[in-house]
C-alpha positions in Angstrom: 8.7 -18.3 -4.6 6.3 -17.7 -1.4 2.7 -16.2 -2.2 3.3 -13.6 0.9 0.1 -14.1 2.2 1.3 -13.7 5.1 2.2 -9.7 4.4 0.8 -7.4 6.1 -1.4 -3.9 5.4 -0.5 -1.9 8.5 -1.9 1.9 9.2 -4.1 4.0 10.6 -7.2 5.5 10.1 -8.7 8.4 11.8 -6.4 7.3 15.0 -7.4 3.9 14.9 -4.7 0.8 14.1 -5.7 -1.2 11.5 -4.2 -4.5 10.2 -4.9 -6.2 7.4 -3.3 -9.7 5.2 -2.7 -8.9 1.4 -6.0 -11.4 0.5 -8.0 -9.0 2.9 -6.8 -5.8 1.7 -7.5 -6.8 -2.0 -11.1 -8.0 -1.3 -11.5 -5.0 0.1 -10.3 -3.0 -2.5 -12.7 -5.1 -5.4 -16.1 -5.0 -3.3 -16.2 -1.2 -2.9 -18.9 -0.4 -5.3 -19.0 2.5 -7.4 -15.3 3.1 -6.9 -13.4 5.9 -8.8 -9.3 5.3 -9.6 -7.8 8.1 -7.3 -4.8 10.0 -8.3 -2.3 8.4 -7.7 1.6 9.7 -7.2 5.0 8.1 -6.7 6.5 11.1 -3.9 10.0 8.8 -3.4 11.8 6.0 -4.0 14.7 5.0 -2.5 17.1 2.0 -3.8 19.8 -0.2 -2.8 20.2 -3.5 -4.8 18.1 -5.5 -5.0 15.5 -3.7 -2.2 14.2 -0.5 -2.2 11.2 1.6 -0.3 9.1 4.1 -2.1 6.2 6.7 -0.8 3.0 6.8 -2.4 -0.1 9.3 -2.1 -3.5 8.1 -3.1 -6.2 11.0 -3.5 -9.4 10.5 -3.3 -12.0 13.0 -2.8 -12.6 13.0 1.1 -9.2 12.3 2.1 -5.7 10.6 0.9 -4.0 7.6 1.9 -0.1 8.3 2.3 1.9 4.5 1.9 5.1 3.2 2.7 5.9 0.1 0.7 8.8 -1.8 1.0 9.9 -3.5 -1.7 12.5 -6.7 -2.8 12.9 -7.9 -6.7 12.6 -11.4 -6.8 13.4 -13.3 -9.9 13.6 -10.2 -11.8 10.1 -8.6 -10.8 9.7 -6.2 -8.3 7.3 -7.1 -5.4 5.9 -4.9 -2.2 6.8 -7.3 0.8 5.0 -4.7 3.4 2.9 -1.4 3.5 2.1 1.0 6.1 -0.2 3.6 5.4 -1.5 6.3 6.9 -5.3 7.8 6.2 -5.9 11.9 6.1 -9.9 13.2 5.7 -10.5 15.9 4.3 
């Protein structure tokens, strides 16, 4: 099974593109200090087979990420094969 490092975080934040691999995105996500577990929600998912894409909110308190993940199950587990995202201050 490939390691999808290849995969890609897409969005944007406060009108600015940003692009980042799956290795990136979870260094990231472990070196910001002091962080607090956001509220989290599954808004949608949407399935057909073996594929499916869901949206997710993430709330934090100055702003909320809204993603896009689509997803494939592979060998029985499901995996997110790309995200887009999009960033909201506020």
């Amino acid at each position: 099974m490939s390691d999808f490092k290849d995969l890609r975080s897409i969005g944007d934040r406060r009108g600015r593109l940003r692009v980042l691999t799956q290795p990136e995105w979870r260094q990231n996500v472990q070196q910001t200090p002091g962080r607090k577990r956001p509220a989290a929600k599954i808004l949608r998912i949407d399935r057909a087979g073996n594929v499916a894409s869901a949206k997710t909110s993430f709330i934090f308190p100055n702003g909320s990420f809204t993603d896009f993940l689509s997803l494939v199950k592979i060998e029985g587990r499901w995996t997110i094969v790309n995200k887009i995202y999009h960033w909201e201050d506020r």
